[in-house]
KEBAMI-370268 format. One record per residue: residue number from 1; residue in three letters; x, y, z of N, C-alpha, C in turn. Coordinates in pm, whole numbers, plus 50000, padded with zeros to 5 digits. Each point is the difference from the previous one (the first is absolute). Example, Ala and Ser with C-alpha at 12.3 -4.5 7.8 and 13.67 -1.06 7.14 Angstrom:
1, Ala, 51319, 49431, 50780, 49911, 50119, 50000, 50090, 50120, 50000
2, Ser, 49965, 50105, 49928, 50082, 50119, 50006, 49923, 50109, 50073
end
This chain:
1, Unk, 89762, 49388, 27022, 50061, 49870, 49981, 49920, 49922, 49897
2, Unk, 50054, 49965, 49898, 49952, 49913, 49896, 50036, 49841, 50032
3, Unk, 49914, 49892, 49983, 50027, 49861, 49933, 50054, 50028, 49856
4, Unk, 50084, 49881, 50003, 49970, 49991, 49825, 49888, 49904, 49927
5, Unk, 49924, 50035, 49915, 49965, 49893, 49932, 49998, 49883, 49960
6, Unk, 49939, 49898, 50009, 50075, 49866, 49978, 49892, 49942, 49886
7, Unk, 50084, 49860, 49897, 49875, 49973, 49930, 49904, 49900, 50033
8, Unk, 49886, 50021, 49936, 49857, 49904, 50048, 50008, 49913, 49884
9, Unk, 49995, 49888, 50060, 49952, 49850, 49888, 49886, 49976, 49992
10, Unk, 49920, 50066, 49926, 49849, 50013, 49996, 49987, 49867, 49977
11, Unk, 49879, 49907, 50082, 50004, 49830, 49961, 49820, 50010, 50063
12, Unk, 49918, 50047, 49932, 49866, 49994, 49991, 50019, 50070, 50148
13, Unk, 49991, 50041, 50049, 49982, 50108, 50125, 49882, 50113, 50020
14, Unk, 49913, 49929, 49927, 49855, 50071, 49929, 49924, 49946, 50092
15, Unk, 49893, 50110, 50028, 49842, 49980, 50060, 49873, 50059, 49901
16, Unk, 49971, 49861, 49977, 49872, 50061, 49904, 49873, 50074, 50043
17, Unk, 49955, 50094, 49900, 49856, 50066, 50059, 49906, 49881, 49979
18, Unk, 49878, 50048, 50058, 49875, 49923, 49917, 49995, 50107, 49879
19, Unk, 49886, 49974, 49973, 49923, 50070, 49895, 49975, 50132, 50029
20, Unk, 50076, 50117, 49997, 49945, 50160, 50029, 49882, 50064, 49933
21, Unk, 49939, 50075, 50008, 49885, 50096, 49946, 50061, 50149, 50068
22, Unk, 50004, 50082, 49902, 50051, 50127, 49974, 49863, 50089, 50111
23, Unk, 50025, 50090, 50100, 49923, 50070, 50085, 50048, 50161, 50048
24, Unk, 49976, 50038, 50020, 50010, 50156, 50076, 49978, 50009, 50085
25, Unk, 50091, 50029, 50074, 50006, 50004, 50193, 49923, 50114, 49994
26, Unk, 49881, 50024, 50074, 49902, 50110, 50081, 50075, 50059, 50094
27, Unk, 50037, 49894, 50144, 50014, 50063, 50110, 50038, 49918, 50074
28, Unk, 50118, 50003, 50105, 50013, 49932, 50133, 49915, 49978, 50102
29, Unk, 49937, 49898, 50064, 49901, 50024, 50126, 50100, 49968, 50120
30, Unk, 50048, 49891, 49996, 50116, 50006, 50087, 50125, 49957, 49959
31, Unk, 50077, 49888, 50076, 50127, 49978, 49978, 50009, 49903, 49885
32, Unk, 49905, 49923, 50016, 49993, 49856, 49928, 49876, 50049, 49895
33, Unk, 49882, 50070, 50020, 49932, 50024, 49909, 49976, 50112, 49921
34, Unk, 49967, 49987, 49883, 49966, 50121, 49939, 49869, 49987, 49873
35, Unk, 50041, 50054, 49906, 49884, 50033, 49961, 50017, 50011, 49796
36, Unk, 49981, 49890, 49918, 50030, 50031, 49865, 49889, 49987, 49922
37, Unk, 50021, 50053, 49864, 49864, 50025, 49885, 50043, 49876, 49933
38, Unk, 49960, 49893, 49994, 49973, 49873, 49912, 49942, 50010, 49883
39, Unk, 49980, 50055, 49896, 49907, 50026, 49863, 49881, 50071, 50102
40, Unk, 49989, 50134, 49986, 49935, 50034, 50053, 49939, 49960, 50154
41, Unk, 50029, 49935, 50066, 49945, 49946, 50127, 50109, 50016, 50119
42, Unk, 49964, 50117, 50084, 50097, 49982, 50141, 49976, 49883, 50097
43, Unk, 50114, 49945, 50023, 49978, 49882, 50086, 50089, 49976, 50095
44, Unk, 50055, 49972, 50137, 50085, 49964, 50066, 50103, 49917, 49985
45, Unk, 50121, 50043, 49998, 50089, 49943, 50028, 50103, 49987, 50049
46, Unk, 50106, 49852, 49985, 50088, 49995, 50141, 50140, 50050, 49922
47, Unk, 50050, 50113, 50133, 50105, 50030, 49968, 50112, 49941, 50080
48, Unk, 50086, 49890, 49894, 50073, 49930, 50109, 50125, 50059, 50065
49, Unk, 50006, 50111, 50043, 50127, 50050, 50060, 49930, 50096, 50056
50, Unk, 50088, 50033, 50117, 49964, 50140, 50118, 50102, 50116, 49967
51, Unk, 50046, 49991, 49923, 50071, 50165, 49934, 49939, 50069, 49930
52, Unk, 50056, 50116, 50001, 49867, 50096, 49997, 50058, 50014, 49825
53, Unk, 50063, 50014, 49925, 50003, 49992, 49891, 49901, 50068, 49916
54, Unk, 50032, 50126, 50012, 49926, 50153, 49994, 49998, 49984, 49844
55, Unk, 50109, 49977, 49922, 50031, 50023, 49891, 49922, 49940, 49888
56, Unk, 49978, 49844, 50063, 49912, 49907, 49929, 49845, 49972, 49987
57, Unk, 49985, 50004, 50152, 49874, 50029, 50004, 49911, 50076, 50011
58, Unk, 50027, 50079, 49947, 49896, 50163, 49984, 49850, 50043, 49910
59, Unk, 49903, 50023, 49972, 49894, 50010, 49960, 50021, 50007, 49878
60, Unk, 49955, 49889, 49877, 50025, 50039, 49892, 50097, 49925, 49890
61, Unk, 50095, 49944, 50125, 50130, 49928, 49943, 49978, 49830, 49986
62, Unk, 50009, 49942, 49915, 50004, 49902, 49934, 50072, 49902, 50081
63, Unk, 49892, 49909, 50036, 50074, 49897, 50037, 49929, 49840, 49961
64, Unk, 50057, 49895, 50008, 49942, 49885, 49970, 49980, 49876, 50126
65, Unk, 49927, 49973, 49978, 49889, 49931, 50084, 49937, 49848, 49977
66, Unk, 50018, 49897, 50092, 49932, 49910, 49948, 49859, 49916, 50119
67, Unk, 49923, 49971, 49974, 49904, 49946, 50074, 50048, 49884, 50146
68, Unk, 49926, 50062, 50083, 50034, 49901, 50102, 49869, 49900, 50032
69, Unk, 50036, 49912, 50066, 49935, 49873, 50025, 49830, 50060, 50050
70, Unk, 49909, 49941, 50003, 49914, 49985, 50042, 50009, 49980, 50132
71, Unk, 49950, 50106, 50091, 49972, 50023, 50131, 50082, 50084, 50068
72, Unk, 50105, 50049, 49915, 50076, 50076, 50058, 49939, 50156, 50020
73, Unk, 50083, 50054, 50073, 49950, 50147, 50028, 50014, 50109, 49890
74, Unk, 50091, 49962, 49926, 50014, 50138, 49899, 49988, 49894, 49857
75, Unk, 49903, 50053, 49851, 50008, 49954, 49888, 50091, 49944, 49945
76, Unk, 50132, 50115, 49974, 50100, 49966, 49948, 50124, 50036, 50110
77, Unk, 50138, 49994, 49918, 50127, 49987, 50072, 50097, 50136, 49845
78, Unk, 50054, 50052, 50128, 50077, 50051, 49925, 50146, 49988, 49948
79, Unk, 50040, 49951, 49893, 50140, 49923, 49995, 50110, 50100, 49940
80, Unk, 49981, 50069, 49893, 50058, 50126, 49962, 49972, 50123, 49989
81, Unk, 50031, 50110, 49989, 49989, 50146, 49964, 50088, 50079, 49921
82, Unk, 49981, 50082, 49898, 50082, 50099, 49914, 50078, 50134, 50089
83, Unk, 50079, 49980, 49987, 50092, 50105, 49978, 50066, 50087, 49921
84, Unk, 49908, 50084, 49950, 50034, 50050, 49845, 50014, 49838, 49877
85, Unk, 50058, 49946, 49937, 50042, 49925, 49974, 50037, 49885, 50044
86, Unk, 50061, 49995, 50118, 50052, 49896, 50059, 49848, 49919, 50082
87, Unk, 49989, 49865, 49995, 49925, 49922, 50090, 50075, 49981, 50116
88, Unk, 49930, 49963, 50127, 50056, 50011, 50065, 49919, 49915, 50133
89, Unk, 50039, 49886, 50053, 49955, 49873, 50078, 49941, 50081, 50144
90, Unk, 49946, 49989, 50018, 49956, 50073, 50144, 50011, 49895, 50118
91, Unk, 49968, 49872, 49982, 49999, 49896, 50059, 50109, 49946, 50085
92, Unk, 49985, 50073, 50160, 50121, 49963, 50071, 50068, 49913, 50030
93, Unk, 49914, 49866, 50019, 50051, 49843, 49994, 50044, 49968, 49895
94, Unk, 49988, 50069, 49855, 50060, 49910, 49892, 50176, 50005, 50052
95, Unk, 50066, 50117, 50042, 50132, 49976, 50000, 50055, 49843, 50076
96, Unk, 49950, 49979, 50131, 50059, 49883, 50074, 49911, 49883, 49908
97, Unk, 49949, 49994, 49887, 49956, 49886, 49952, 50135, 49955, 49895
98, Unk, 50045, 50148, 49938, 50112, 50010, 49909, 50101, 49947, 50105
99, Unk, 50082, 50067, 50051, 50051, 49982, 50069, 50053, 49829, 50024
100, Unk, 49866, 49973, 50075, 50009, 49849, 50007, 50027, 49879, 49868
101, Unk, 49910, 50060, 49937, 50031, 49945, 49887, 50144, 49980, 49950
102, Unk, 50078, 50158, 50021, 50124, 49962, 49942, 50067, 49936, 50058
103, Unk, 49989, 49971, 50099, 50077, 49926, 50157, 49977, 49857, 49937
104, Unk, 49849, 49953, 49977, 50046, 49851, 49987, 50054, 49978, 49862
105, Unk, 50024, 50114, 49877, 50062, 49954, 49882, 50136, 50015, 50022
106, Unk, 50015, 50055, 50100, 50205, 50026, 50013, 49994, 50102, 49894
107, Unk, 49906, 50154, 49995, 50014, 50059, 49911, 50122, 50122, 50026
108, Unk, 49956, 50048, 50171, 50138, 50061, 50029, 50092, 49952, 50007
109, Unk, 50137, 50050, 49995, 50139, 49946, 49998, 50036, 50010, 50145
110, Unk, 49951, 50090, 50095, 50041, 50060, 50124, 49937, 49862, 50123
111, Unk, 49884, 49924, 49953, 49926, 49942, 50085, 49978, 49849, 49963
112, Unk, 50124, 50004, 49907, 49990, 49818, 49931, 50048, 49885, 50072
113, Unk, 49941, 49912, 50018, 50102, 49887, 50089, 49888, 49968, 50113
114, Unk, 49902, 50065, 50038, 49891, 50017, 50116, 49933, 49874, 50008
115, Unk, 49976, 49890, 50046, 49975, 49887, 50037, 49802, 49972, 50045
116, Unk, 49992, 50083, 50079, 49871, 50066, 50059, 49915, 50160, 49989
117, Unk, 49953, 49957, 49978, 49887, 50188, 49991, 49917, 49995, 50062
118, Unk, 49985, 50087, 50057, 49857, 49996, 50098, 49952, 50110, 49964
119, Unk, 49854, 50055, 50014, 49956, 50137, 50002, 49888, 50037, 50124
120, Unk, 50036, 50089, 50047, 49935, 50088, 50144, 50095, 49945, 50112
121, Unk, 50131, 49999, 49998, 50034, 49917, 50097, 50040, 50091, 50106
122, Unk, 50009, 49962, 50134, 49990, 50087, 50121, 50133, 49950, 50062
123, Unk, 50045, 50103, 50070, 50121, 50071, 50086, 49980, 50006, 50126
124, Unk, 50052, 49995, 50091, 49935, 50053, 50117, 49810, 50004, 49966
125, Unk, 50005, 50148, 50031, 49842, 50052, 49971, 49954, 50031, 49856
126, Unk, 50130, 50016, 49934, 50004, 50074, 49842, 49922, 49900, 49930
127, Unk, 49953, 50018, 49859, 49982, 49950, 49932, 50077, 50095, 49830
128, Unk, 50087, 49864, 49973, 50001, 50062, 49847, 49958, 49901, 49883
129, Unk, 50025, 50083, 49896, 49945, 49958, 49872, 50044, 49848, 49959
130, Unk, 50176, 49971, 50007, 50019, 49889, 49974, 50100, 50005, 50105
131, Unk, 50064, 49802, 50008, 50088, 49950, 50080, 50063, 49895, 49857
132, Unk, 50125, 50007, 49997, 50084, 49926, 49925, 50079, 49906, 50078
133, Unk, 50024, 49883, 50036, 50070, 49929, 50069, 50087, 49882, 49907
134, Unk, 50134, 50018, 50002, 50149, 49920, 49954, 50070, 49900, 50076
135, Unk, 49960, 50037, 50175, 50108, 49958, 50083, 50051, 50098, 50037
136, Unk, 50064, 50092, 49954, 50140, 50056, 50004, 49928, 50117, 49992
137, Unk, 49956, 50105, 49934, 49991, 50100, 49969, 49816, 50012, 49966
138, Unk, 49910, 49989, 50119, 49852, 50000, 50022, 50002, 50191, 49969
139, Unk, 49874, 50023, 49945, 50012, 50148, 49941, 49851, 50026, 50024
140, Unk, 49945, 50145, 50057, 49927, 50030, 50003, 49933, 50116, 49853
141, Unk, 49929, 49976, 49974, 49955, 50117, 49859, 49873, 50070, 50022
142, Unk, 49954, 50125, 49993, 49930, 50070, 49975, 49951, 50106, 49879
143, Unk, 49888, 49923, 49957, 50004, 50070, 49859, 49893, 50126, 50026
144, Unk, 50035, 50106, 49913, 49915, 50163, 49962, 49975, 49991, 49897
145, Unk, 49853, 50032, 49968, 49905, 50072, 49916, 50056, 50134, 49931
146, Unk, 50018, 50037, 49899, 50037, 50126, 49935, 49924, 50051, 49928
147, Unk, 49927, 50105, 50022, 49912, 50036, 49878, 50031, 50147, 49916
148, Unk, 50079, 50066, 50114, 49998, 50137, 49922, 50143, 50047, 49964
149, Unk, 50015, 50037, 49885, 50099, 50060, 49919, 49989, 50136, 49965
150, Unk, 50110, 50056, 50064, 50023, 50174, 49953, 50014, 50021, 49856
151, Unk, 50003, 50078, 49936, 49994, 50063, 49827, 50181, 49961, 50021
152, Unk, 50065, 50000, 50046, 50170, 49998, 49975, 50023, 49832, 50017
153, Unk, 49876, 49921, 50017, 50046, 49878, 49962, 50063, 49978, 50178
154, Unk, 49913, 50000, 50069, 50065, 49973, 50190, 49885, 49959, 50105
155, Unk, 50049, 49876, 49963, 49868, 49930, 50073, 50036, 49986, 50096
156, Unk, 49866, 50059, 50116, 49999, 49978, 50109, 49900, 49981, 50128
157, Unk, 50039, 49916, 50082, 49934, 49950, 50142, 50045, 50098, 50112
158, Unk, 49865, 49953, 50100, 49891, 50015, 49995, 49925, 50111, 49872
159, Unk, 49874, 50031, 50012, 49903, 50097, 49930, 49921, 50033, 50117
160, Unk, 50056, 49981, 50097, 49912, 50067, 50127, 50067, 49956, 50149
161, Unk, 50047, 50069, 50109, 50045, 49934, 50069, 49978, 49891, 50085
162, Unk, 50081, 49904, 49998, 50028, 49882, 49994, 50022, 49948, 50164
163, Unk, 49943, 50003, 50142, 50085, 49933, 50126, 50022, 49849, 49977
164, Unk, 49892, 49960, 49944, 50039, 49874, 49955, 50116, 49920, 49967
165, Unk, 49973, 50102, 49861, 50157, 49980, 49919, 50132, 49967, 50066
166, Unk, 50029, 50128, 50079, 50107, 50053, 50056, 50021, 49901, 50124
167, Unk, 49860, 49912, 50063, 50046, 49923, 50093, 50058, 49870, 49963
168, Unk, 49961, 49981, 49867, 50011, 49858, 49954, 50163, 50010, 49944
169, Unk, 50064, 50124, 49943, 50146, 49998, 49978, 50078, 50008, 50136
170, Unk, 49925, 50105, 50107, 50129, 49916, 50098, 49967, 49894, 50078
171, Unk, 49874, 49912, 50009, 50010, 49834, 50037, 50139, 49943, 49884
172, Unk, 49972, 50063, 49890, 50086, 49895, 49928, 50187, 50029, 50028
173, Unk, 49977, 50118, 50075, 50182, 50054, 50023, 49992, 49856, 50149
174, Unk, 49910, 49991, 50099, 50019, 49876, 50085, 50020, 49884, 49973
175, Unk, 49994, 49943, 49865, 49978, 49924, 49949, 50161, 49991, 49966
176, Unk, 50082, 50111, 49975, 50120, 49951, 50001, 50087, 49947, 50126
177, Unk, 49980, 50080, 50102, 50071, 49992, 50115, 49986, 49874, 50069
178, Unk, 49902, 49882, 49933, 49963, 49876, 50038, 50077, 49890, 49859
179, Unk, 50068, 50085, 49959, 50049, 49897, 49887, 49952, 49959, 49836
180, Unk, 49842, 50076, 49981, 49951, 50012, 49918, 50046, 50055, 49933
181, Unk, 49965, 49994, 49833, 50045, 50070, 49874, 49850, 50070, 49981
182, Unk, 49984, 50137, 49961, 49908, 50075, 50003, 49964, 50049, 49854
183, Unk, 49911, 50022, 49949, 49970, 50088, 49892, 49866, 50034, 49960
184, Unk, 50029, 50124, 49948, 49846, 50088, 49959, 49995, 50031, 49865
185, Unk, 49925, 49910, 49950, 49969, 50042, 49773, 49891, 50089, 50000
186, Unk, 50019, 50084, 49986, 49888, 50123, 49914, 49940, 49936, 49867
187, Unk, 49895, 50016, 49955, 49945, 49974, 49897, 49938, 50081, 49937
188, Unk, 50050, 50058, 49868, 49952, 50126, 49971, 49899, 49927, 49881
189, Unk, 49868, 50036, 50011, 49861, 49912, 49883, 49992, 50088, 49883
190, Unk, 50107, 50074, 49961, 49963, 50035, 49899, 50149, 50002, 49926
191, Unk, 50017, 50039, 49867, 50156, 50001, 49880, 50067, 50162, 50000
192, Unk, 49924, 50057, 50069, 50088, 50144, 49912, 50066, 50028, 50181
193, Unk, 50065, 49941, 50085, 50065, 50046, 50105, 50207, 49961, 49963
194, Unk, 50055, 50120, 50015, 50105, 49968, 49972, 50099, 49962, 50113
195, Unk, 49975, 50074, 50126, 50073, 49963, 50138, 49874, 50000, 50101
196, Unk, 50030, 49920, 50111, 49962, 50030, 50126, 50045, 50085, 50113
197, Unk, 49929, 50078, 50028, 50021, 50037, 50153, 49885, 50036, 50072
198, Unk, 50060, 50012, 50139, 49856, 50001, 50113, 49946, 50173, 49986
199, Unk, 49868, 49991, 50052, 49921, 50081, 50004, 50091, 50141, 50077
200, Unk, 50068, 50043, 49992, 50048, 50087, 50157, 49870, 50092, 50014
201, Unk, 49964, 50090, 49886, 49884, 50106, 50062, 49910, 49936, 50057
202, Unk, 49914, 49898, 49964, 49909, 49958, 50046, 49982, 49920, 50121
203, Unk, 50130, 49891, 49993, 50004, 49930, 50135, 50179, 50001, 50001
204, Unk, 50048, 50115, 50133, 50133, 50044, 50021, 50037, 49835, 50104
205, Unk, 49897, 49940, 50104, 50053, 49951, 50071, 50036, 49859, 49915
206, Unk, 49878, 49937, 49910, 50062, 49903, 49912, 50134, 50004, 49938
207, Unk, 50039, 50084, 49949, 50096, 50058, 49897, 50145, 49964, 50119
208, Unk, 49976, 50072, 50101, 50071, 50000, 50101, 50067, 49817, 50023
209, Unk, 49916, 49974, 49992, 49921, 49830, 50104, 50106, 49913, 49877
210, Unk, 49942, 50035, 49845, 50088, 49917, 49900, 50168, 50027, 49983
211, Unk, 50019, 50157, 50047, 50173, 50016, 49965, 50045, 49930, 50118
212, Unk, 49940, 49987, 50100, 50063, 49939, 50153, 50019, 49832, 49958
213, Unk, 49892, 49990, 49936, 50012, 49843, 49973, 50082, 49943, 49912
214, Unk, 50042, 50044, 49897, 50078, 50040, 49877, 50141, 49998, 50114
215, Unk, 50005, 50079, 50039, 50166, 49966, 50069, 50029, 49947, 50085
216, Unk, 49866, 49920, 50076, 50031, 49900, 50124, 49990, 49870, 49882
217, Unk, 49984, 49990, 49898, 50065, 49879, 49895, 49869, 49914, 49980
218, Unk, 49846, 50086, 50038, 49885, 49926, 49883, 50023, 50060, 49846
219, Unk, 49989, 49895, 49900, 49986, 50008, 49889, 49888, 50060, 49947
220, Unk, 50010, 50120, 49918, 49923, 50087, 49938, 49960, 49957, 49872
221, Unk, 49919, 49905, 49887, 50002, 50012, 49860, 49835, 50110, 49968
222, Unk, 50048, 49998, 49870, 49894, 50046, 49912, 49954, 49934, 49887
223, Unk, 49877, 49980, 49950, 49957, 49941, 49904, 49930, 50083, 49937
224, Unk, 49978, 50007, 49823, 49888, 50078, 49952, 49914, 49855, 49920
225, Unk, 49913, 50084, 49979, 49912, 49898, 49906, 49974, 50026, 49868
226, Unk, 49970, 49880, 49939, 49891, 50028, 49888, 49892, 49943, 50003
227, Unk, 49888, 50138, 49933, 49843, 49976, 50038, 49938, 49974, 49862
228, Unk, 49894, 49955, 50036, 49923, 49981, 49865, 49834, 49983, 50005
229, Unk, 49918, 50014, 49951, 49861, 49915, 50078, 49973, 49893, 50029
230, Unk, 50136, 49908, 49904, 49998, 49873, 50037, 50059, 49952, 50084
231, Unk, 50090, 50077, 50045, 50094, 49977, 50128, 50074, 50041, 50054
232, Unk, 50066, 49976, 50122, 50128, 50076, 50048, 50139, 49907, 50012
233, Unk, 50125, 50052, 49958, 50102, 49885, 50034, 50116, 50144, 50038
234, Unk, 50101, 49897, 50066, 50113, 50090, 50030, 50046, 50012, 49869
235, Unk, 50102, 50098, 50050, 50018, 50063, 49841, 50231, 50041, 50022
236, Unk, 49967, 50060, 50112, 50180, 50045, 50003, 50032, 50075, 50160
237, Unk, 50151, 49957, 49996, 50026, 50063, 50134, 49993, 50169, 49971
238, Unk, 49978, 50075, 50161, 49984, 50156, 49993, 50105, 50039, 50067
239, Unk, 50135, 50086, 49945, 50073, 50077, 50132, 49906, 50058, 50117
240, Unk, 50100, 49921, 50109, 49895, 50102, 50163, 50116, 50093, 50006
241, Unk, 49895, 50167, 50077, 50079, 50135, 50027, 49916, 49989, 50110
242, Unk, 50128, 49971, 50126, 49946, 50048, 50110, 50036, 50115, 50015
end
């Protein structure tokens, strides 16, 4: 099952970097930390996302980096990585910053008219990403991190399996049966993804979790980006293949 495409009114929908310095990822230590060559000097740093993103961060591979505050635990922060050619945002919170952003410019067409925004707002026990409130048509949103793209141009979530994931799409199928309007934006951080779809090899029950949701009537979009060292902004809608 495909979406169709729809168009983006790009209206500054940009998140700027700081200042990057060019580094070479060494090594992972854990989820959040790892390990890069700064001009010769290995030093700690924070990796802001928990996906394992095999592709990017591997010994050797180029990524950019900028200094963190004084007192923190790791030197620097890691904001992008190469992919052959392509840069590519590693940074899992940048999507719900986009996201939001486009919300208060009225940049989507699907989510215009929204009166109120909230972000982390809670359900029952749930918590999601955003709450949109009109009166009439209050909407719950949950935004995804995208980092990895197949060679055929097929970006896809999870990069590792996901219970999380998969619990947070069917809170959001409850979310209808109470009258709510539901939806889940993928955010793919990098330009060369041509469609979306879910992970099936990697995580079957997610994959599962999104076609169920998809036809109990949560809204599926896709976004790709454009990257740069200087920044990230949305860039265009992605056909979804569930």
């Amino acid at each position: 099952m495909y979406s169709t495409p729809q168009p983006l009114l790009l209206k500054d929908v940009i998140i700027h970097f700081p200042e990057l310095l060019k580094a070479s990822f060494v090594e992972r230590l854990n989820r959040f930390v790892g390990l890069v060559d700064v001009a010769g000097q290995v030093c700690p740093a924070h990796v802001p996302s928990s996906g394992r993103m095999r592709e990017l961060l591997f010994p050797g591979n180029n990524v950019y980096v900028a200094p963190m505050p004084a007192g923190k635990r790791t030197q620097y922060r890691i904001h992008l990585a190469h992919h052959g050619k392509i840069l590519v945002s590693v940074d899992s919170l940048l999507p719900n910053r986009l996201i939001h952003k486009s919300l208060l410019q009225q940049v989507l067409a699907q989510f215009r008219g929204y009166r109120e925004i909230k972000k982390e707002a809670r359900y029952g026990e749930s918590r999601f990403d955003l709450y949109l409130e009109d009166g009439a048509h209050p909407c719950f949103i949950e935004v995804k991190s995208v980092t990895l793209v197949e060679e055929d141009g097929v970006a896809r979530f999870p990069d590792a399996p996901s219970a999380r994931g998969s619990k947070h799409i069917q809170e959001l199928v409850r979310t209808l049966n109470d009258g709510f309007r539901a939806a889940v934006i993928f955010v793919v951080q990098r330009n060369d993804a041509r469609v979306f779809s879910p992970n099936q090899v990697t995580d079957p029950l997610f994959t599962e979790a999104l076609r169920r949701a998809g036809s109990a009537g949560v809204e599926i979009y896709a976004l790709g980006c454009s990257v740069s060292r200087q920044g990230i902004g949305l860039q265009n809608y992605l056909p979804v293949e569930l």
